[in-house]
N, C-alpha and C positions, 0 to 999 in steps of 0.2 A: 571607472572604465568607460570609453564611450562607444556608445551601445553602436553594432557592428553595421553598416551599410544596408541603406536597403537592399532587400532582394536578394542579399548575401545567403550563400547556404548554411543552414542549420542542421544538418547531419552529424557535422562530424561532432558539436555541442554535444546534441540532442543523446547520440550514441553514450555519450562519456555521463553524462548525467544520468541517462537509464541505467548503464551496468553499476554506477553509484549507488541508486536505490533499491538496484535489482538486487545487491550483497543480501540485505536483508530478509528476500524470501530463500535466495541460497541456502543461506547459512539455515533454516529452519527445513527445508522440501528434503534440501539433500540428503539430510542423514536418515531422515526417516525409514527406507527400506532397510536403516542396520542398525535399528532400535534391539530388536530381539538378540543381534549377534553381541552388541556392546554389553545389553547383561547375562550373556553368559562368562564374555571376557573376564566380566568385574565379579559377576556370583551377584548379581545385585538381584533386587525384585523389580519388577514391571512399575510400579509406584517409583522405586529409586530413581530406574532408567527415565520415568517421566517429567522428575523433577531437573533432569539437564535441559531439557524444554521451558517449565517453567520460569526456571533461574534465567535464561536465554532473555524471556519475551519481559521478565518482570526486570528486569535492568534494562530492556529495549525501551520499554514504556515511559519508565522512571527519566532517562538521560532524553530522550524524545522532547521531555519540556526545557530544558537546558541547551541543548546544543545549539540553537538557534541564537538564543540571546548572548552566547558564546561568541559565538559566527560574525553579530552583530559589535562586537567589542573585538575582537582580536583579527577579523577579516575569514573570508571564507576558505579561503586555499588552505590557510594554517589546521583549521579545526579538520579537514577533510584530510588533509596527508599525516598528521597526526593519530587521528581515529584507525586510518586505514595501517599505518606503524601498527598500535594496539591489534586491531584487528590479526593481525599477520602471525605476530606475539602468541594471542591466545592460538588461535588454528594449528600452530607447530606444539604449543602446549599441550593440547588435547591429544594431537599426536602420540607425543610420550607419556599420557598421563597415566598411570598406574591402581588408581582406585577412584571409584564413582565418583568420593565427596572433592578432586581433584578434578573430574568433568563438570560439577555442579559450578567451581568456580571459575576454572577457563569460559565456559559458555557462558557463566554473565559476562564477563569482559569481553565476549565477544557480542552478544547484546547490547553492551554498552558502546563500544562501536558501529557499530552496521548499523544504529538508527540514525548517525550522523551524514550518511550519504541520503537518507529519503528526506530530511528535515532541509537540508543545506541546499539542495539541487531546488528546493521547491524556490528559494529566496535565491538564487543563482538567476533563475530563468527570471524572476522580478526586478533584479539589478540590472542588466544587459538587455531586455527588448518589453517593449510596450505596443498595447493595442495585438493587433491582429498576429501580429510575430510572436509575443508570449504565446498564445491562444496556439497560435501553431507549434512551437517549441513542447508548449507544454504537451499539446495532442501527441507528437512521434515522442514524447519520453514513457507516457503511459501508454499507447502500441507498442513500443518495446519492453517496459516494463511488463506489461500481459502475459508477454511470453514465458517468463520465468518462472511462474508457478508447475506450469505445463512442462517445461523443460527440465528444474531441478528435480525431480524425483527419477527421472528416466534415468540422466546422467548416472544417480546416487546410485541406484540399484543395479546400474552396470559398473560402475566400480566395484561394488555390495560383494559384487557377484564373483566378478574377475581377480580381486587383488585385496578384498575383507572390507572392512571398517574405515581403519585405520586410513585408507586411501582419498578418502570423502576430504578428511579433513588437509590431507597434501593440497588435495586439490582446489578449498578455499583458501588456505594458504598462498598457491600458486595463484589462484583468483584474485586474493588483495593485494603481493606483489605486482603483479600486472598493471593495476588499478592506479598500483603506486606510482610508477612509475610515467603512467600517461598524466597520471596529472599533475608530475612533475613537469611535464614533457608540454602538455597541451593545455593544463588549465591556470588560465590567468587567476588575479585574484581579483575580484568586480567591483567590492565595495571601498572605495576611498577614505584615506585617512580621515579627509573632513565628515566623514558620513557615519563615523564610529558612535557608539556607544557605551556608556560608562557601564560596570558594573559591580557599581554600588550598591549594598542591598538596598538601602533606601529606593534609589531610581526602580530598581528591577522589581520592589515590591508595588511601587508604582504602577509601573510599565506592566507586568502581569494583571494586577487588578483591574486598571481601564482594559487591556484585552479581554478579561474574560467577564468582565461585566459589561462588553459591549453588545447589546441585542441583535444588531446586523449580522457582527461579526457571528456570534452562537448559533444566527440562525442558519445562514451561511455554512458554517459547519455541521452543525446537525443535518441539514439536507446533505450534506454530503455522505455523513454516516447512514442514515436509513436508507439514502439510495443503495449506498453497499451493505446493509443489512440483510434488505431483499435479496440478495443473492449469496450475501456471507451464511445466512440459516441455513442454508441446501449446502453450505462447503460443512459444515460444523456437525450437518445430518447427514452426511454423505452413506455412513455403513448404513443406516437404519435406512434412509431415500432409494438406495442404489439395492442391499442386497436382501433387506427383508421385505420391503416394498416392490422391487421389479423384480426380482431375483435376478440382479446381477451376480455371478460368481466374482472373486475379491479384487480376480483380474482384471476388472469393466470397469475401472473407477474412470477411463477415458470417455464413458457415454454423458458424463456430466463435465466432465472438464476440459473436453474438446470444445464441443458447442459452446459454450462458456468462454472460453480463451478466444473465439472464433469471433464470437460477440463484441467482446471488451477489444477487440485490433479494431474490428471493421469501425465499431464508434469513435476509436481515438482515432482514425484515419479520416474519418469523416466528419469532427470537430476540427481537424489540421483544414481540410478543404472547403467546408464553410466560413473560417476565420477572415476577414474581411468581406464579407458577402452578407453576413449574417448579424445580425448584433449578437453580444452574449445572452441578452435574455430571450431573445426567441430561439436560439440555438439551444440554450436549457430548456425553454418550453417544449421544442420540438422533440427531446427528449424525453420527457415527461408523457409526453403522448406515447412512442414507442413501448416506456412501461408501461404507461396503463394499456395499451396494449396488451401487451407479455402476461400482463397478473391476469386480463378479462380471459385472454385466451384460457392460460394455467386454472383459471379456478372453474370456467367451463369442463375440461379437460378432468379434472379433481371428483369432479360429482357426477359426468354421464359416462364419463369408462371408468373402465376399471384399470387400477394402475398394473402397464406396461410399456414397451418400449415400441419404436419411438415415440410414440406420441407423449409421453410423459415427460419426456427433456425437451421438446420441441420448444416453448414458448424460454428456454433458458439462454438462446443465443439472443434472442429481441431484446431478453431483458436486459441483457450485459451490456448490448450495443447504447440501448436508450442512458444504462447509466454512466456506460463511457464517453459519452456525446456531453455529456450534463459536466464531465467529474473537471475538466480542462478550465469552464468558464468559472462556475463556480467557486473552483479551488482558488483561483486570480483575483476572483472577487471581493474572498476572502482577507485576501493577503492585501488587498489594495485600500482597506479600512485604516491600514498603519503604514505606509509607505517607508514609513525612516523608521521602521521597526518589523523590517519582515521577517528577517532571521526568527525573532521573538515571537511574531505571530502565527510563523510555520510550527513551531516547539508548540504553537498552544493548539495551534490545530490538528497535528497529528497526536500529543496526546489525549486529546476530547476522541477525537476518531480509536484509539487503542481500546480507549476504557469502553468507549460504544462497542469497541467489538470483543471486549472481556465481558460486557453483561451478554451481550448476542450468544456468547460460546458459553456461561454459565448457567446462563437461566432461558431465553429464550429458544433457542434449540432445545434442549430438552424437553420442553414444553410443549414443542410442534412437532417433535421429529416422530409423534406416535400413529400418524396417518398422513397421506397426501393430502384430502382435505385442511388441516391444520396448517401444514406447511404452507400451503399455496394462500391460505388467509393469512399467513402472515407476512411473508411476501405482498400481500394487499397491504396491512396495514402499515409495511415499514414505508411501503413507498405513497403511500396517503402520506404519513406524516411530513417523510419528505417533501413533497409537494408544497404540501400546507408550511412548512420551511420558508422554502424559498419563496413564496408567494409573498409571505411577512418579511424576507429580507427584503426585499425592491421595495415595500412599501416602506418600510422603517429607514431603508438608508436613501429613497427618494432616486434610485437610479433613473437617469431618463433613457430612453430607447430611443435608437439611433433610424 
């Protein structure tokens, strides 16, 4: 495809590729407020109901390293109207499903699709525009992406409320219909026949191995996983942070995820607007300062008051903004170590980012979430490491600054 004119607007892309990777926190945000109502439906336990979650995120994680190198061999449109088919599929299934272990296997298929729109969209925007136009692209798809965490759960529990359970899942139904059809409607396909890829195990054992034994590339991603670690711990600690710490009542979880959502816009709006002005490594740096900002405030904050509000969510909008300023360059940077293999390098980056953030929600948070002191060091250290990341990728992959 040749990549669109300057100066051409990227909105209406930008839109179609966020509601693409926004399916994924959908499909997870949404149902939550009618977790309790689904096991009484089924008679199930609190354990069972959790494992529709599970089976969700652990086929999301799994096919995350796959759809890419897919994307890369068969072209991007097919793997995207395909998934979102699937997707549609399971949504109307769980619908009618009738007993728990019957939700446990709709929601991997639906897992297994919805991580094809965050994998795909990353290598879309790297097909189609270079330099400062990805950088922008990428900035208004995570501004809108932002939004979705913030907005599915509201949605959910006003469906939850109004019209049962059952309704959540009309409504991602209706959500990947939609989806379907705009990008039958609007989305080209970008990657050209001569730009394909085999997918021979041979090749792809290949092709996987040089990515993930590439230093630039790992470090590149892990800066991008502790940048969002730092602020993933406090989503993961949220009952322990919010109501045994502030005493927030159950209803307040918006005093961490407003400021939070509020954050992560204003950065990706402000990574879109530095984008040709800025290089990407000082635009990352400049974010880096914002965090260390965020964490010197927080750990101030941590140890001379005592935990309350506001002052305890304060330093949470800085931090999201510094690591959504960071996430646009970075994330490009990454992807630009494999040019004729981005599809593949997106699949390996977001699943290093998953598994980062299955030790963050398995060991890490528990670990901090027992004082605000704790939390707020760890927040320091995710984002030190980060740091220390990206500082070894430029030197290892020899970026020059512009």
């Amino acid at each position: 495809m040749t990549p669109p004119a300057a100066g051409r607007s990227t909105a209406g892309i930008a839109v179609l590729l966020a509601a693409l990777a926004a399916v994924g926190s959908f499909s997870v945000d949404a149902y939550l407020p009618s977790l309790h109502d689904i096991g009484d439906a089924f008679r199930a336990s609190p354990i069972e109901v959790q494992q529709t979650l599970t089976a969700y995120l652990f086929m999301f994680s799994l096919m995350s390293l796959w759809h890419g190198a897919i994307s890369d061999a068969i072209g991007r449109r097919h793997v995207i109207l395909f998934s979102l088919v699937v997707f549609v599929l399971a949504s109307v299934g769980c619908l009618f499903a009738t007993r728990i272990e019957h939700l446990w296997l709709l929601r991997g298929m639906q897992g297994f699709s919805a991580c094809a729109g965050v994998v795909v969209s990353r290598a879309i925007v790297r097909d189609i525009f270079v330099g400062p136009a990805a950088q922008r692209l990428m900035s208004h798809i995570t501004m809108m992406f932002a939004i979705a965490p913030a907005v599915a759960p509201v949605i959910g529990g006003q469906l939850q409320s109004t019209f049962g359970w059952r309704s959540i899942f009309i409504f991602l139904a209706l959500m990947g219909g939609a989806l379907w059809a705009a990008c039958v409607w609007r989305l080209p396909e970008t990657l050209p026949l001569a730009q394909r890829r085999s997918l021979h195990p041979i090749y792809l054992a290949k092709a996987y191995a040089k990515t993930l034994t590439s230093p630039a590339f790992l470090l590149a991603t892990c800066a991008l996983a502790c940048n969002f670690g730092g602020f993933f711990i406090y989503i993961m600690s949220a009952p322990a942070f919010l109501i045994r710490h502030l005493g927030v009542p159950e209803t307040g979880f918006l005093w961490l995820f407003g400021p939070a959502m509020c954050g992560l816009v204003c950065g990706a709006w402000l990574s879109g607007r530095l984008a040709g002005h800025l290089s990407p490594k000082r635009t990352i740096a400049l974010g880096y300062a914002i965090m260390a900002f965020a964490v010197s405030i927080n750990l101030g904050i941590s140890f001379l008051l005592a935990p309350g509000l506001p002052w305890s969510v304060l330093p949470m909008p800085f931090y999201t903004l510094g690591m959504s300023l960071t996430m646009p360059s970075m994330s490009l940077l990454a992807l630009d170590m494999f040019p004729k293999q981005r599809g593949l390098a997106a699949s390996c980056q977001m699943f290093l980012q998953s598994l980062s953030n299955s030790l963050v929600a398995g060991i890490a948070a528990p670990a901090a979430w027992s004082s605000t002191h704790s939390l707020a060091a760890a927040m320091g250290a995710f984002m030190t490491v980060g740091a220390l990341c990206a500082f070894l990728h430029f030197r290892c992959a020899h970026a020059p600054e512009r």
